[in-house]
C-alpha positions as CSV (number, residue, x, y, z in Angstrom):
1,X,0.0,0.0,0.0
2,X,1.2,3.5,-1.0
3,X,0.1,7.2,-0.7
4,X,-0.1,9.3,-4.0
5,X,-0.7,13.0,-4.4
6,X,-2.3,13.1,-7.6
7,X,-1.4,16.7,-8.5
8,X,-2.6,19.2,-11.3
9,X,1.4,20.3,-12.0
10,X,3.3,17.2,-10.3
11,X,2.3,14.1,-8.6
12,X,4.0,12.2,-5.8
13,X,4.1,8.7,-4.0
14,X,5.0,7.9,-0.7
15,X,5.1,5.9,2.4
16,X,6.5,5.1,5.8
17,X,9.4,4.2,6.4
18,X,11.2,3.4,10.1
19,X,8.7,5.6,11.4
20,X,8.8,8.2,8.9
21,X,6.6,9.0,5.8
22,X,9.0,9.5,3.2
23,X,8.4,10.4,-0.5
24,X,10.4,7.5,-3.4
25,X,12.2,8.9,-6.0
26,X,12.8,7.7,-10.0
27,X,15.8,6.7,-11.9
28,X,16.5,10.4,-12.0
29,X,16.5,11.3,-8.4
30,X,13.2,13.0,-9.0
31,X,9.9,12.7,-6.5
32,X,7.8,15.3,-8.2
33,X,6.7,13.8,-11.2
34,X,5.2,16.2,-14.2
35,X,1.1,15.3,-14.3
36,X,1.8,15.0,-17.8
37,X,1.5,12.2,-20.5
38,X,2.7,12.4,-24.3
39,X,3.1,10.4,-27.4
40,X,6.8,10.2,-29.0
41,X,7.2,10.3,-32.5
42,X,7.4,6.3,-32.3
43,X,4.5,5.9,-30.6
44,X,5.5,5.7,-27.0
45,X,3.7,6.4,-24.2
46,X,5.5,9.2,-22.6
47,X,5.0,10.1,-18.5
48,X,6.3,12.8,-16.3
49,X,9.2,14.9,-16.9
50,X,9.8,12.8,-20.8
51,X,5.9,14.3,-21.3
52,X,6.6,17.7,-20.3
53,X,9.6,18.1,-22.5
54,X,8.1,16.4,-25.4
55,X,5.1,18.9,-25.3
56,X,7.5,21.7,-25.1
57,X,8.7,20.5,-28.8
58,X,5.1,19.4,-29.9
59,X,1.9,20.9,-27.9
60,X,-0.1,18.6,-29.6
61,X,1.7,15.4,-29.1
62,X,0.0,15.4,-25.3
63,X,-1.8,16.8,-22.3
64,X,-1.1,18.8,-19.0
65,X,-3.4,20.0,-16.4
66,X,-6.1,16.8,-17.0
67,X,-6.7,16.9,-13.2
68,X,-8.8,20.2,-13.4
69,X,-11.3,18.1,-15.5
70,X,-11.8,15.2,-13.7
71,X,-15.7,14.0,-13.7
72,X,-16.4,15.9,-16.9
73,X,-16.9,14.6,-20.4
74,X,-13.9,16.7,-21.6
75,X,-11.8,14.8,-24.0
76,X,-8.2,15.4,-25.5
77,X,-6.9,14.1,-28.8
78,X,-3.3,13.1,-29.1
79,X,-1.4,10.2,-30.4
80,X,-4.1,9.2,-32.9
81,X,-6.7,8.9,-30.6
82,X,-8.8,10.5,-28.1
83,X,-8.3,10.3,-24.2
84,X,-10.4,11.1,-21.0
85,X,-9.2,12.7,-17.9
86,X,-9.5,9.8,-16.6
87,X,-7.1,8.1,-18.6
88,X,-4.7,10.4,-18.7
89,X,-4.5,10.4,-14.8
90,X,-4.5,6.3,-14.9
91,X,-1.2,6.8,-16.8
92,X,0.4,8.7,-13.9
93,X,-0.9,6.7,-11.4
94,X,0.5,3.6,-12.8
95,X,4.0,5.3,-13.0
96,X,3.6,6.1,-9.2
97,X,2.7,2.6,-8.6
98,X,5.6,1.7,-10.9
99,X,8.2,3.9,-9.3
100,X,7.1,2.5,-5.7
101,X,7.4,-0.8,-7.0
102,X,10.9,-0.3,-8.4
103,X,11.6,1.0,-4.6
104,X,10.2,-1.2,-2.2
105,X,11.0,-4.5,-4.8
106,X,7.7,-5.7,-4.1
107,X,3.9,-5.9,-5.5
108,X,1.7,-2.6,-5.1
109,X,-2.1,-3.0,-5.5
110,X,-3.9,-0.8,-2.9
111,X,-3.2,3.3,-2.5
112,X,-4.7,6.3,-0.1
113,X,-4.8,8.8,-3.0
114,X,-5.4,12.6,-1.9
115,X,-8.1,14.5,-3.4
116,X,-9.3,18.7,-3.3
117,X,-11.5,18.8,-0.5
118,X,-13.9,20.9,-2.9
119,X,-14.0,17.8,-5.7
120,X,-17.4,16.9,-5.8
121,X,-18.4,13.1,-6.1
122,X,-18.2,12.8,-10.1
123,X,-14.7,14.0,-9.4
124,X,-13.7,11.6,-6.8
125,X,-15.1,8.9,-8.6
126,X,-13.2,9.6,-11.8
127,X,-9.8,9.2,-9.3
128,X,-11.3,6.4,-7.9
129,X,-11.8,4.6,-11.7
130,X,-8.1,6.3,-12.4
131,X,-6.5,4.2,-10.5
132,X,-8.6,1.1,-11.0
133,X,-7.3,1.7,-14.5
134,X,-4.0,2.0,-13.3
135,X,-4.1,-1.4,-11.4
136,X,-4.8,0.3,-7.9
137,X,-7.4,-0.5,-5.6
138,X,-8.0,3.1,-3.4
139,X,-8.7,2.1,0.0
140,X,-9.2,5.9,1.2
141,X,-9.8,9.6,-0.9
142,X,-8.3,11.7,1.7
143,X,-8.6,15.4,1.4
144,X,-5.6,17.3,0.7
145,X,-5.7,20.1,3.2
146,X,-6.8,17.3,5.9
147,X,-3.8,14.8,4.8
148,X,-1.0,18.1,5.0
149,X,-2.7,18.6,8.6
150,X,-2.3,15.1,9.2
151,X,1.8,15.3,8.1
152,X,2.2,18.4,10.8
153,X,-0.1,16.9,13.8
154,X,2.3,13.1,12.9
155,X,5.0,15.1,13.7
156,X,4.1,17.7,16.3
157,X,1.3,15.1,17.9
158,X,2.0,16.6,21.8
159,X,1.0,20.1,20.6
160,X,-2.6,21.9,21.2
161,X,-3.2,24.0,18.6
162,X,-5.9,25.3,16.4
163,X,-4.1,25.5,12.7
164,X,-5.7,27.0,9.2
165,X,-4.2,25.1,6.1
166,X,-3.9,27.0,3.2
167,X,-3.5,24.7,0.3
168,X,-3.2,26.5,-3.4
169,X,-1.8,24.1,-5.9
170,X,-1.4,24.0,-9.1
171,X,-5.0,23.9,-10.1
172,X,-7.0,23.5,-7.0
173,X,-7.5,25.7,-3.9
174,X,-9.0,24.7,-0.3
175,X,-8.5,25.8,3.3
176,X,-8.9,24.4,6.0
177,X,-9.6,24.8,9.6
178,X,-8.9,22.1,12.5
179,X,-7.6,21.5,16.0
180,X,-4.7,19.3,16.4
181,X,-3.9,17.8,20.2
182,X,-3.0,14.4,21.7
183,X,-2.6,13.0,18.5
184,X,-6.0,13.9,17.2
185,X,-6.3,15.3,14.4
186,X,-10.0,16.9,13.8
187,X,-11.1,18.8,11.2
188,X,-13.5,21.6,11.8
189,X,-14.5,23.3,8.2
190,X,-13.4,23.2,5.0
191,X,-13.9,25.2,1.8
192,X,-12.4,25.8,-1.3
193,X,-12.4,26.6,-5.3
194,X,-11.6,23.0,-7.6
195,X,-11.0,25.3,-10.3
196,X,-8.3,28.3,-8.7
197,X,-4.6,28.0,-9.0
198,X,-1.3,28.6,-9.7
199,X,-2.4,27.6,-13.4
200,X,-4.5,30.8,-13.5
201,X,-2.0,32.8,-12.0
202,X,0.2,32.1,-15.0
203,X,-2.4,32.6,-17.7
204,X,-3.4,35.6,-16.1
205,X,0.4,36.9,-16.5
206,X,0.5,35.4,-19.5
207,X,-2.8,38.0,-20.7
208,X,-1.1,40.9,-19.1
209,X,2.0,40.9,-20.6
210,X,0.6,40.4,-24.4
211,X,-1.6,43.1,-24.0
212,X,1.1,45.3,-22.0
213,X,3.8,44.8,-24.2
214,X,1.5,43.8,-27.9
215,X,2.6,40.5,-27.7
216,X,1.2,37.9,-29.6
217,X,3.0,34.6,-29.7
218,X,2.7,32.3,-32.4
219,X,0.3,29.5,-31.9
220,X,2.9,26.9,-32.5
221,X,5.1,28.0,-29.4
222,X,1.9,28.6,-26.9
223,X,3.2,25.9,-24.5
224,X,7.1,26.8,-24.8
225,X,5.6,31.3,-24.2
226,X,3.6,29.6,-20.9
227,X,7.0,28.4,-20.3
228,X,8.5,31.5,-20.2
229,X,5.6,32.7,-18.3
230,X,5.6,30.2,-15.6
231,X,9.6,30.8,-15.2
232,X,8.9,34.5,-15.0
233,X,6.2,34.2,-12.4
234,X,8.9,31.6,-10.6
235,X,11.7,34.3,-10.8
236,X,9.6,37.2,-9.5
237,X,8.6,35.2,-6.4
238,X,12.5,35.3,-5.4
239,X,13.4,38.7,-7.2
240,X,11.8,42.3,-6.9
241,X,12.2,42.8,-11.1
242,X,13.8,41.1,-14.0
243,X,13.4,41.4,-18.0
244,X,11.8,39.5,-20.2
245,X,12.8,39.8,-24.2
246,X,10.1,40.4,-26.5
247,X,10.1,42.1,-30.4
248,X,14.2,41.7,-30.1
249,X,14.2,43.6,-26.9
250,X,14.5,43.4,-23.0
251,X,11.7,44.8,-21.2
252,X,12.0,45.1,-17.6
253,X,9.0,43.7,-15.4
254,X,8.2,43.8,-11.8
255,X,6.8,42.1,-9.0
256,X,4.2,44.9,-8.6
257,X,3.4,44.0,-12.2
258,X,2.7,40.5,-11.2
259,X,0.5,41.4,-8.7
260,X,-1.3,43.8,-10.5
261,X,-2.0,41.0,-13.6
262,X,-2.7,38.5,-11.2
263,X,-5.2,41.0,-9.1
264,X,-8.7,39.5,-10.3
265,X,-6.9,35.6,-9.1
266,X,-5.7,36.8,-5.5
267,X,-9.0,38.3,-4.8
268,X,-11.2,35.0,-5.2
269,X,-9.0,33.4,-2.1
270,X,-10.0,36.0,0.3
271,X,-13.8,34.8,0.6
272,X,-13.0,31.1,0.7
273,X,-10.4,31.8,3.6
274,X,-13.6,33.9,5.5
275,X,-15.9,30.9,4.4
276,X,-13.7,28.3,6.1
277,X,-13.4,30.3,9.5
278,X,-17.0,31.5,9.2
279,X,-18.1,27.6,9.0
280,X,-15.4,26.7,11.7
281,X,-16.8,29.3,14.1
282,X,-13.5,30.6,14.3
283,X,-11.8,34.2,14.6
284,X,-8.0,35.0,13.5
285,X,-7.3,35.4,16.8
286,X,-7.8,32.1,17.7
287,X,-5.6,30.7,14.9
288,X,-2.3,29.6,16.5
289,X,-0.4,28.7,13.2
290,X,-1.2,28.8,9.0
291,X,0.4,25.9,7.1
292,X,1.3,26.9,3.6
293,X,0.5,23.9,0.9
294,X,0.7,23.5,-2.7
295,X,3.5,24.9,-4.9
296,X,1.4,28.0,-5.6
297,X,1.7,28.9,-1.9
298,X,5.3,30.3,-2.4
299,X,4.4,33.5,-4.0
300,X,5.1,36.5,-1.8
301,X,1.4,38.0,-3.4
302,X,-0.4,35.2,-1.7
303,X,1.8,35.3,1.0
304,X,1.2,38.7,1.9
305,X,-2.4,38.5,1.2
306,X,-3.0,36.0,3.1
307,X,-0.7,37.6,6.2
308,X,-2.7,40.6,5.7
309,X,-6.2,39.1,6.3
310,X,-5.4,37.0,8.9
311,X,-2.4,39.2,10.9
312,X,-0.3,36.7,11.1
313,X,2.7,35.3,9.6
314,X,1.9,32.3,7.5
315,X,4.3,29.0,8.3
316,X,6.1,27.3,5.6
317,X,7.5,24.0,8.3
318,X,6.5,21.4,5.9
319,X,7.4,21.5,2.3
320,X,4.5,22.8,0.8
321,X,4.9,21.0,-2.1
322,X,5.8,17.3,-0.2
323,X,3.8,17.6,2.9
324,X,0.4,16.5,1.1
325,X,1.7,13.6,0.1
326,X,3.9,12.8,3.6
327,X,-0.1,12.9,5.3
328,X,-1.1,10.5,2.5
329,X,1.8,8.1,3.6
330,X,0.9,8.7,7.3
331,X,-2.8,7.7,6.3
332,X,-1.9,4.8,4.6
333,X,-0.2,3.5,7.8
334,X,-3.4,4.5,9.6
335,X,-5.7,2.2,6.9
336,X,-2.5,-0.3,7.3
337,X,-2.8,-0.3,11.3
338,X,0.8,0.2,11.3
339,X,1.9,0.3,15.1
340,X,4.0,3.6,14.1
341,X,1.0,5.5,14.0
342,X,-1.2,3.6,16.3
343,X,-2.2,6.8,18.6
344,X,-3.4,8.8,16.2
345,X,-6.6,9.8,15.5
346,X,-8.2,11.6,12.6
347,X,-11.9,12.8,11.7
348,X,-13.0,14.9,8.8
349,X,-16.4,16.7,7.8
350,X,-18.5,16.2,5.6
351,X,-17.5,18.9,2.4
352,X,-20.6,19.3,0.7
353,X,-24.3,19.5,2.2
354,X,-26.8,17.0,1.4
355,X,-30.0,17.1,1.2
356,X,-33.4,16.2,-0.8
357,X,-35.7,18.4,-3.6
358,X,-39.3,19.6,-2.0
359,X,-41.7,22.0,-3.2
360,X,-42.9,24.8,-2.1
361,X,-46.1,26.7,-1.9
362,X,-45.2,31.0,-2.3
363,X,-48.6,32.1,-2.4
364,X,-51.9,30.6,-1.6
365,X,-52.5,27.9,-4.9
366,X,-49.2,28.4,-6.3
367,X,-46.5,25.3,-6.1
368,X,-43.3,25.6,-7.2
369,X,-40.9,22.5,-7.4
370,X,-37.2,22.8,-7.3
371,X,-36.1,23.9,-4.0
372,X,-33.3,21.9,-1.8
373,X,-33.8,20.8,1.4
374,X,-30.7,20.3,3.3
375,X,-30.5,17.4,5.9
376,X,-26.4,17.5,6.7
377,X,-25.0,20.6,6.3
378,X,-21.4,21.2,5.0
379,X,-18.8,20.9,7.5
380,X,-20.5,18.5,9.9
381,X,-18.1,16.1,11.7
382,X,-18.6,12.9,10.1
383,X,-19.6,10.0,11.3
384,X,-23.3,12.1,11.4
385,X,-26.9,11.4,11.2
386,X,-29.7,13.6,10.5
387,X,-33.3,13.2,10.2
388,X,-36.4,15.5,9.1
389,X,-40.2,14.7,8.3
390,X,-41.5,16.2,5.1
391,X,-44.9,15.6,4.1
392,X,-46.5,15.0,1.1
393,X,-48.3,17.6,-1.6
394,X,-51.6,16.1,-1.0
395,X,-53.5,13.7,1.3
396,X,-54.6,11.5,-1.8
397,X,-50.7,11.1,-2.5
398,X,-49.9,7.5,-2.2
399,X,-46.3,7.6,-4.0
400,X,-43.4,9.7,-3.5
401,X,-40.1,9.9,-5.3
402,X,-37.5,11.2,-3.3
403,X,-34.6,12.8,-5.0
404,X,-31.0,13.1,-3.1
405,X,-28.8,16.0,-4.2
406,X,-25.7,17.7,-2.7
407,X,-24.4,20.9,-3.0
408,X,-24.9,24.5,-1.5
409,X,-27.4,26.0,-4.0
410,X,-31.2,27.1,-2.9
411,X,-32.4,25.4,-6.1
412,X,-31.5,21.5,-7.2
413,X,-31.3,22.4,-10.8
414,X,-27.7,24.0,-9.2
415,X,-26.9,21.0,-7.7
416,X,-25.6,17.7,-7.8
417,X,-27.9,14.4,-8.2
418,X,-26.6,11.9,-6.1
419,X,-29.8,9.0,-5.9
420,X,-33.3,8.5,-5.8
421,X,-36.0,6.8,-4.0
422,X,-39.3,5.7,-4.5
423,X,-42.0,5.4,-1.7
424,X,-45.6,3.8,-1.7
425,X,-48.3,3.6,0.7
426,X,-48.7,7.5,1.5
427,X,-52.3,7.7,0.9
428,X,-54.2,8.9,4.3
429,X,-56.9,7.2,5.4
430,X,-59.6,8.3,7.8
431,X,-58.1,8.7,11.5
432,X,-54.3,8.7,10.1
433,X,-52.4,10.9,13.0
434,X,-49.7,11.5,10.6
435,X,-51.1,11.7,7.0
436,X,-48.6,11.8,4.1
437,X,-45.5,12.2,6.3
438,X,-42.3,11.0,6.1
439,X,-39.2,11.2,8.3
440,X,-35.9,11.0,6.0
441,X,-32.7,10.5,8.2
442,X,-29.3,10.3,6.1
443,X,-26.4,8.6,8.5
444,X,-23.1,9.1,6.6
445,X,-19.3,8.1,7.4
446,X,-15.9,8.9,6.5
447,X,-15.6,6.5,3.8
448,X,-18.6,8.3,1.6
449,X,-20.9,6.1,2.1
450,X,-24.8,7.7,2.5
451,X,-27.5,5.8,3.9
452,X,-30.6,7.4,3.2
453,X,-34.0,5.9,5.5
454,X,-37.1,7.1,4.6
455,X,-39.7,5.8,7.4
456,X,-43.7,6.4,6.8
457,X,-44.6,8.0,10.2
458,X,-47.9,6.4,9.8
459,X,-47.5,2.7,9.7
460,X,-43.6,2.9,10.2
461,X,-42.5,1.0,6.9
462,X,-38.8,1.9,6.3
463,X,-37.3,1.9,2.5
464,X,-33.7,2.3,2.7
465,X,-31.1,3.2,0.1
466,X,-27.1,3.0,0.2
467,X,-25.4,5.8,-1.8
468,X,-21.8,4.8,-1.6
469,X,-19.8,8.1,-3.1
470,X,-17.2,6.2,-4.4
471,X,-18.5,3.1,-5.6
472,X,-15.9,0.3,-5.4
473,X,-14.1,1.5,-3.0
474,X,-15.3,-1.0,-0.3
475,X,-16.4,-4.2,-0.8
476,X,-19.7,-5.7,0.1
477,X,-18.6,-6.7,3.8
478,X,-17.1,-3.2,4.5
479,X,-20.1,-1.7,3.8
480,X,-22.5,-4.0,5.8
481,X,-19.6,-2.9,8.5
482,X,-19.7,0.9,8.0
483,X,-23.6,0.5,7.9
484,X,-23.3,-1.2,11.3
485,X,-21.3,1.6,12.8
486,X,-23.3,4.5,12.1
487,X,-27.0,2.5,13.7
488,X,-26.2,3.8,16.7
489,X,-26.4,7.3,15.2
490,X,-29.5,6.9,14.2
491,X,-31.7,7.2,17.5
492,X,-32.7,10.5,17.5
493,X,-31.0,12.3,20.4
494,X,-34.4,13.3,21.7
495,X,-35.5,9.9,22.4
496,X,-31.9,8.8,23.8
497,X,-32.8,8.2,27.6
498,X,-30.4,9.9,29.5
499,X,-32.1,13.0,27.7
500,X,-36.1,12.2,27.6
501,X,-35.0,11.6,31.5
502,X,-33.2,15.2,31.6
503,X,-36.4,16.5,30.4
504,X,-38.7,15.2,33.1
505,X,-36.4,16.4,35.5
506,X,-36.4,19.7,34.1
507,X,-40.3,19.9,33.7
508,X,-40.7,18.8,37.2
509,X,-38.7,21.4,39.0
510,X,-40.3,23.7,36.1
511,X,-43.7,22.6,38.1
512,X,-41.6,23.3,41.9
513,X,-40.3,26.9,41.1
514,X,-41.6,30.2,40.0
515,X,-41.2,33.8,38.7
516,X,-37.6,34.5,38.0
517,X,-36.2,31.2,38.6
518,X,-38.9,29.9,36.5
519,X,-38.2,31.8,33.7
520,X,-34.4,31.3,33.8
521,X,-35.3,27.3,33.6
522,X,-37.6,28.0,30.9
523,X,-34.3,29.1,28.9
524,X,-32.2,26.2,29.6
525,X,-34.6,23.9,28.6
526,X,-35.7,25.6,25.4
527,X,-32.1,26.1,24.5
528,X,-31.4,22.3,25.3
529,X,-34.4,21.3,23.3
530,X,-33.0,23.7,20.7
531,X,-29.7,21.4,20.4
532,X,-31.6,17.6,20.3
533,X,-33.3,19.4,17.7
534,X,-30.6,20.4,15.4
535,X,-28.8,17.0,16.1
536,X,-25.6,17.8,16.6
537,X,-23.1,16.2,19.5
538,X,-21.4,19.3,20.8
539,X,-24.4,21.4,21.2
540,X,-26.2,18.8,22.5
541,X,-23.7,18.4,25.2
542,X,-23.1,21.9,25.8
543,X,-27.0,22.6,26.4
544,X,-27.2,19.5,28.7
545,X,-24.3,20.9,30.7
546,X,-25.8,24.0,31.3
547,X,-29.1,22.8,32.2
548,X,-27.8,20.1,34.5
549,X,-25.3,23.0,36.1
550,X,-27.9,25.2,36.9
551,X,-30.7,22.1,38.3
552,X,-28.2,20.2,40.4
553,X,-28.1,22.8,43.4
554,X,-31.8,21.9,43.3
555,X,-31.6,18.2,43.5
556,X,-28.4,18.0,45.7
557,X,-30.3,16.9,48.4
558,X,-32.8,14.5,47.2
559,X,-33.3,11.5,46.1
560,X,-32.8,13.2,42.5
C-alpha cells in the first residue's frame, strides 16, 4: 500500500518508512513527477518529466493540467486517438505505482490517494476509476488540506493548537480549519475553489503581458511562451524585477506587475479563507499557526495577502509542495494499522451539504418545485446522522419519489444528483395521525458512504437506500460494516434516555419553582431542546451541561 498526491502540475508517492513517511524517488532522483502524459514520434507512451519536455517541442503530441477536468466529459486528442481525464491520470498513477514498486521491490495493489477537499463526487469517482485503471485499488480519498494537517499533527502530535491550512496548488485551492492535540487530528471546516490555481495565475500573467507589451506569440510556441511565463512568475517570487525579451528587446518587469495581472486571481482566495473560518466558528485570533501547501503557496502576493487578512505570519514548516503527500503516507499506515502511527486519530467533515428536492407553496395555490432541502449541512463532523419529516403535496398522494442532491445551491437544478427513492403507501386514510409524512434521516461516514432511510410515520414502513460516493471502493462486507457503525447514530437524540430523562427532571422542577427562577429554567430547557433538535453532538452536550449546572443545586439533596 502507498500514498499518492495526484497533483494538477506534479504528482507524488510515498510511504513510511522506520517511522517516517517519506516520499520515493525515480531513476533520475526525481519525486515530483510532471502530471503529464505524451506520445513520442514512435509511438510511445511518454509520462512525467519525458511528457513535459516532449510537449514543449510538440503541444499537440500530449496533455497537462487533465486533473482540473476530472468527472467531466472533456476529451483530448493526441497520439491518434482521443483520451479522458480519466485516462490520462490512470497513466500517472501507474508510474507512481511503478516507481514504488521499483523501490520497495515488491507488489503494489492498494493506495490512499489525496483529493481537493472541494472535488465533488463525479470527481472523486473519476480518481477512484483512475486508479482502477492503473491497477490500484483506493482504500481511502483523503482530502488534501486534511492529509498536509495530518503530516504536521504526525510530527508535532503533543502540541494543542488550532491551525488553518492553506492549500493552493497548481490547479486546486481549499483551506482548512482544525484542531490538532494528543494526537488527534479533527477537522472543523473546509472550503475551497476546484477550479483556482497557480495555473491561472500564470495565464493571467500570460494575458497581461501580451496586452502590456503587444505581444502575440505564435500558436505553435503557446506551450514553450507559458514556459517562459511560468519561469517568469517563478523568478519574480525570489526577485523584486527582471526582464523579459520580446520584439528583439528586453523589457524590464516587476513584482508589482505581477501582482497587479494577477489582481482578479488573488481576490477569489479571500472569501473562501472567510468561508472556512465562518463555517469553523473561528476568529483570527484564535488561529495559532497557518500551514502553507501547494506549490502556488510560495508567491510573496499570496503570502502577503494572506498575512494581511489574517495578521499573522503564514508558516512554511513542511514543504508545501511534499507535505500533502507525507499525510497521504501517514494515512496509509493508519488504513495499514501500522503500530508507528497507532495513537493517532483523525476525523473529517462532511464537504458538501446533502439534502433532498421539495416543493414549495409561495402564495396561496401556487407550487413551485425545485427547491433543496438540506439534511447535513457542509462541515459536519462525520460520522453524522440527521433526520427531518417532510410531508407530502396532498393527502390523496400515495407515492413519492425522493430525490437526493448535494451541493450549497437554494435550487437543485444547481446541484448535484446523487440518488433516488421511491415510496408507496402514503395515501391517508380516515383517522391517520400523521397523513402523508415521512421522516428522512441520512447517517453518513468517512468513507462516503450515505445511507438514506425514509420511514412512513404512519405505519412505520422503512425503504432504505445506500449511496456509496465512491462506488468500489469498499467491498460488500465493508459496507454492511460501515452500515453497522453508524446505527447507533441513528436514534434521535431526543428519544436517547439519558435525555427524555433530563427533560422530566427539568419539567418537574419547572412545576416546583416560579417567577424569576422559572423563567431562567424555561431558557435552559428551550435552549437544550433547541440542540436535540438540530442533532448535533457538541451542542447537544453543551445545552445539557448547562441545564444540569444550573438544576443540580436543586436536586443536591434528594433523592434526585
Amino acid at each position: 500500500m502507498i500514498g499518492i498526491d495526484l497533483g494538477t502540475t506534479n504528482s507524488l508517492v510515498a510511504i513510511l518508512s522506520n517511522g517516517q513517511p517519506v516520499t520515493l524517488k525515480n531513476e533520475l532522483g526525481e519525486d515530483l513527477i510532471p502530471s503529464v502524459v505524451a506520445v513520442a514520434e514512435d509511438g510511445a507512451l511518454l509520462v512525467g518529466r519525458a511528457a513535459k519536455d516532449r510537449l514543449i517541442t510538440c503541444p499537440t503530441a500530449g496533455q497537462a493540467c487533465f486533473k482540473r477536468d476530472m468527472g467531466t466529459d472533456t476529451t483530448y486528442e493526441f497520439g491518434g486517438r482521443k483520451w479522458s481525464p480519466v485516462e490520462c491520470s490512470a497513466l500517472v498513477l501507474r508510474e507512481l505505482k511503478r516507481i514504488a514498486e521499483v523501490q520497495l521491490k515488491t507488489t503494489v495493489d492498494s493506495a490512499v490517494i489525496t483529493v481537493p477537499a472541494y472535488f465533488h463526487d463525479q470527481q472523486r469517482q473519476a480518481t477512484v476509476d483512475a486508479a482502477a485503471i492503473a491497477g490500484l485499488k483506493v482504500l481511502r480519498l483523503l482530502n488534501e488540506p486534511t492529509s498536509a494537517a495530518l503530516a504536521y499533527g504526525y510530527r508535532a502530535a503533543d502540541d494543542l493548537s488550532t491551525l488553518l491550512v492553506f492549500d493552493l496548488g497548481g490547479g486546486t485551492f481549499d483551506v482548512t480549519l482544525l484542531e490538532s492535540f494528543e494526537g488527534v487530528v479533527e477537522v472543523k471546516a473546509s472550503s475551497g475553489e476546484s477550479r483556482l490555481g497557480g495555473e491561472d495565475y500564470t495565464e493571467a500573467f500570460a494575458q497581461w503581458i501580451e496586452r502590456e507589451f503587444n505581444w502575440n506569440p505564435p500558436a505553435a510556441d503557446a506551450l514553450r511562451w507559458r514556459e517562459r511565463v511560468e519561469s517568469l512568475k517563478r523568478v519574480l517570487s525570489k526577485q523584486a524585477s527582471t526582464t523579459i525579451s520580446l520584439h528583439g528587446k528586453d523589457a524590464p518587469i516587476t513584482r508589482d506587475d505581477f501582482i497587479t495581472a494577477t489582481a482578479p486571481i488573488t481576490a477569489r482566495l479571500r472569501p473562501v479563507v472567510r468561508r472556512a473560518m465562518r463555517d469553523a466558528g473561528l476568529t483570527p485570533k484564535q488561529i495559532d499557526a497557518v500551514l502553507m501547501v501547494g506549490g502556488a503557496s510560495r508567491m510573496p502576493v499570496v503570502f502577503d495577502d494572506l498575512w494581511d487578512l489574517l495578521g499573522m505570519e503564514p508558516s512554511r514548516t513542511l514543504d508545501p509542495d511534499r507535505v500533502v503527500a507525507l499525510g497521504a503516507a501517514v494515512q496509509q499506515a493508519l488504513v495499514a494499522g501500522d503500530a508507528a502511527v497507532k495513537d493517532l486519530v483523525l476525523t473529517d467533515v462532511c464537504p458538501h451539504t446533502l439534502g433532498i428536492e421539495t416543493t414549495k407553496e409561495l402564495m396561496r395555490g401556487h407550487r413551485e418545485h425545485g427547491f433543496f432541502a438540506p439534511i447535513i449541512e457542509r462541515n459536519t463532523m462525520v460520522p453524522c446522522s440527521r433526520s427531518e419529516i417532510f410531508s407530502t403535496l396532498s393527502p390523496e398522494q400515495d407515492e413519492l419519489a425522493i430525490q437526493v442532491y448535494q451541493g450549497e445551491s437554494r435550487l437543485v437544478k444547481d446541484n448535484r444528483n446523487i440518488g433516488k427513492l421511491h415510496i408507496q403507501g402514503l395515501r391517508a386514510r380516515p383517522g391517520q395521525k400523521y397523513p402523508g409524512q415521512v421522516d428522512v434521516r441520512f447517517s453518513y461516514d468517512m468513507n462516503g458512504i450515505l445511507e438514506v432511510e425514509v420511514t412512513i410515520k404512519e405505519t412505520g414502513k422503512k425503504v432504505s437506500k445506500v449511496i456509496e460516493q465512491r462506488p468500489g471502493t469498499l467491498s460488500a462486507e465493508q459496507i454492511a460494516e460501515a452500515l453497522r457503525m453508524l446505527q447507533p447514530l441513528k436514534t434521535n437524540p431526543a428519544d436517547r434516555p439519558e435525555n427524555r430523562a433530563r427533560i422530566e427532571r427539568a419539567n418537574r422542577l419547572y412545576a416546583d419553582l416560579s417567577g424569576e427562577m422559572r423563567r431562567s429554567l424555561e431558557g435552559f430547557i428551550e435552549a437544550f431542546e433547541a440542540a436535540l433538535i438540530s442533532q448535533e453532538r457538541e451542542r447537544i452536550a453543551e445545552a445539557a451541561e448547562d441545564l444540569d449546572r444550573f438544576m443540580a443545586p436543586f436536586f443536591r439533596d434528594t433523592d434526585g
